[in-house]
C-alpha positions as CSV (number, residue, x, y, z in Angstrom):
1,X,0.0,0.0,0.0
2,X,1.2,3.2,-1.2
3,X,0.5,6.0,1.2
4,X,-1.1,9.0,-0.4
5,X,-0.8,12.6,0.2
6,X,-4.2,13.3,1.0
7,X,-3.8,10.9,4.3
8,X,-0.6,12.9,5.1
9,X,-1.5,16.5,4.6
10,X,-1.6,18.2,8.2
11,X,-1.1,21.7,7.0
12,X,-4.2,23.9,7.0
13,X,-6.1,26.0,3.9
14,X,-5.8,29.7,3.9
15,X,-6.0,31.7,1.0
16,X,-5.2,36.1,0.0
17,X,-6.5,37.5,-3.1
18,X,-3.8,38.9,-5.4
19,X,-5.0,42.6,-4.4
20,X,-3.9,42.0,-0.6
21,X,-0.6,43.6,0.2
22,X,2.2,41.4,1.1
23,X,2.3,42.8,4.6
24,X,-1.0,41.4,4.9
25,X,-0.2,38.0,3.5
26,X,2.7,38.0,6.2
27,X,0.6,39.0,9.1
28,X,-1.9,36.2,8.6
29,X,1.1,33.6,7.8
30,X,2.5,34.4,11.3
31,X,-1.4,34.6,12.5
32,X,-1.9,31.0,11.7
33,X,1.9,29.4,11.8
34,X,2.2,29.0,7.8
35,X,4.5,28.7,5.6
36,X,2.2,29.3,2.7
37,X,-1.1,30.9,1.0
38,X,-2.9,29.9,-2.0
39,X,-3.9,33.0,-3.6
40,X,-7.3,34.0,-5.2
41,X,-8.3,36.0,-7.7
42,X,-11.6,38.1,-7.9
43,X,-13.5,35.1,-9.3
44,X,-12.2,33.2,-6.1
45,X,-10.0,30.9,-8.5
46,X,-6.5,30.0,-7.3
47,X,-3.8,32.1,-9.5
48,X,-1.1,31.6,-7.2
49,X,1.0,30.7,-3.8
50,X,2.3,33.1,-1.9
51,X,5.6,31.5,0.2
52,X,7.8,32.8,3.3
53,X,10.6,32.8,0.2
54,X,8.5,35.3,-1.6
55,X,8.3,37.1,1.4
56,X,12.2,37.2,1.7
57,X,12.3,39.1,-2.3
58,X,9.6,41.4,-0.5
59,X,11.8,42.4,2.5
60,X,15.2,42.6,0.2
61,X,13.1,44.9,-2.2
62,X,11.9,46.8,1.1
63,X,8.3,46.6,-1.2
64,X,6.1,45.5,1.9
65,X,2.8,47.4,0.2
66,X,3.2,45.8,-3.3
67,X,0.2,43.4,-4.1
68,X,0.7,39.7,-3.7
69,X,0.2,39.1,-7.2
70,X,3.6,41.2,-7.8
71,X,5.4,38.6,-5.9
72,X,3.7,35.5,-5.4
73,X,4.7,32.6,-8.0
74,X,1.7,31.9,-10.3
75,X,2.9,29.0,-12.3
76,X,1.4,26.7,-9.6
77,X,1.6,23.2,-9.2
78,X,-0.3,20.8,-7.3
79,X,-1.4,17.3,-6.8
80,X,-4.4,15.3,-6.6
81,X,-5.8,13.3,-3.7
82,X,-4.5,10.2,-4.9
83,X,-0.5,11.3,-5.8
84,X,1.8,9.1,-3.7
85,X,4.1,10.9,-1.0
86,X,6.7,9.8,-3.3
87,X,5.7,11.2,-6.5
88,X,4.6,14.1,-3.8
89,X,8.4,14.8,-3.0
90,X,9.5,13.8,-6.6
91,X,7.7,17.0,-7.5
92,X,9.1,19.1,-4.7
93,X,12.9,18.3,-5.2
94,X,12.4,18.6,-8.9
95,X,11.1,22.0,-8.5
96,X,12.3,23.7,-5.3
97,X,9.4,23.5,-3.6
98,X,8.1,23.3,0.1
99,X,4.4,23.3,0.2
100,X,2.1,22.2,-2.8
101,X,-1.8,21.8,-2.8
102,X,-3.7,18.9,-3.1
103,X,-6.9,19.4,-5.5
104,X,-9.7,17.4,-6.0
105,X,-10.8,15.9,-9.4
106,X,-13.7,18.6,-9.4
107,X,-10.8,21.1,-9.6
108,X,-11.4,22.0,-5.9
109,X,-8.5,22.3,-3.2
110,X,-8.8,20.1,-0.7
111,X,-5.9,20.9,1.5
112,X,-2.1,22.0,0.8
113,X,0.7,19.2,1.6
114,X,4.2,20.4,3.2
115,X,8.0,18.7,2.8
116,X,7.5,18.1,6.6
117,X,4.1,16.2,5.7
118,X,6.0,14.0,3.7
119,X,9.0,13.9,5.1
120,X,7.0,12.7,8.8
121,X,5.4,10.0,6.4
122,X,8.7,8.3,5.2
123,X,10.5,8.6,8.7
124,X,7.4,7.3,10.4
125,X,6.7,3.4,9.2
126,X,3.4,3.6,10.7
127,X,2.1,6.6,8.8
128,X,4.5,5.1,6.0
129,X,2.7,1.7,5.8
130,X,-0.4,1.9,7.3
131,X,-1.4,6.1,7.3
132,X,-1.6,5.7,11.3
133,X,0.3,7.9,13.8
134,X,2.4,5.8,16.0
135,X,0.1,7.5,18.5
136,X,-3.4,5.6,16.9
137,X,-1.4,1.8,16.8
138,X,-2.3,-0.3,19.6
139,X,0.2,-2.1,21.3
140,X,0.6,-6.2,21.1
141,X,1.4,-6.4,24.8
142,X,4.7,-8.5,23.7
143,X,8.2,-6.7,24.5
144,X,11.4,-6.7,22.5
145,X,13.9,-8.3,24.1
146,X,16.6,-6.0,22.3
147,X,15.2,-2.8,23.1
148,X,12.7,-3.2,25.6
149,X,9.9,-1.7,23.8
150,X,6.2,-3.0,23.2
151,X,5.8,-4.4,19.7
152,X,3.1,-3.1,18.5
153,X,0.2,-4.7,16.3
154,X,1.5,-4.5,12.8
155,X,5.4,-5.9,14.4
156,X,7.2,-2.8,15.3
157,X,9.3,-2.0,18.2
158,X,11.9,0.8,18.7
159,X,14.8,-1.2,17.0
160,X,13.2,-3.3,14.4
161,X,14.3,-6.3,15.8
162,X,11.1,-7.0,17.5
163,X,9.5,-6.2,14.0
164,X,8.4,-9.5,12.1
């Protein structure tokens, strides 16, 4: 089983239209902890992503009242529900990207994925294997004897050892 971005994706939607200021588009990235905005356009279709790099050309060009559509990049590219983490990251190394958003077959977005997403998927075999936390696996009640941790129900312990 191949795990998918849409079971990975933890960070949240919010959007700008392209006639907000980039000091605005800051203020509500460091409102809500993001790294990223999708931006709209007056017809409320996505024309863009707005990105704490972006933000960097704004600061160096000391431009903070330009319009996000003067720096945001518009050649945007997503992904669909059903794009693998690893065709997920394919696309972000091949591209210098960090955050890229997932959109629905109705054309929709349904939620924006970040390297950290992806990159908690493949450290993580449970999320890896089974799109679970390590948090949501219950434990077998068996312990390893190499490392002393519980094995829990798909065969994991802390060293692999334990893991069958």
């Amino acid at each position: 089983m191949s795990t998918k971005v849409s079971q990975v994706a933890t960070t949240k939607i919010h959007f700008v239209k392209d006639t907000d200021t980039v000091s605005f588009a800051a203020q509500e990235m460091k409102k809500f902890n993001l790294g990223s905005l999708l931006v709209l356009n007056s017809e409320q279709v996505v024309v863009g992503i707005i990105t704490e790099r972006d933000l960097v050309k704004v600061v160096a060009d000391r431009n903070i009242d330009a319009k996000v559509s003067e720096y945001m990049t518009k050649d945007v590219k997503g992904v669909t529900e059903d794009t693998t983490v690893a065709e997920a990251l394919n696309i972000m190394l091949e591209n210098g990207f960090r955050h890229l958003p997932i959109i629905e077959k109705d054309g929709k977005v349904y939620g924006i994925v970040s390297i950290r997403d992806l990159a908690k998927a493949v450290l993580d075999p449970h999320f890896l294997q089974f799109g679970k936390e390590w948090t949501e696996v219950k434990g077998s009640g068996v312990i390893c004897p190499v490392c002393g941790m519980e094995i829990d129900e798909y065969g994991y312990c802390g060293c692999g050892t334990g893991s069958g």
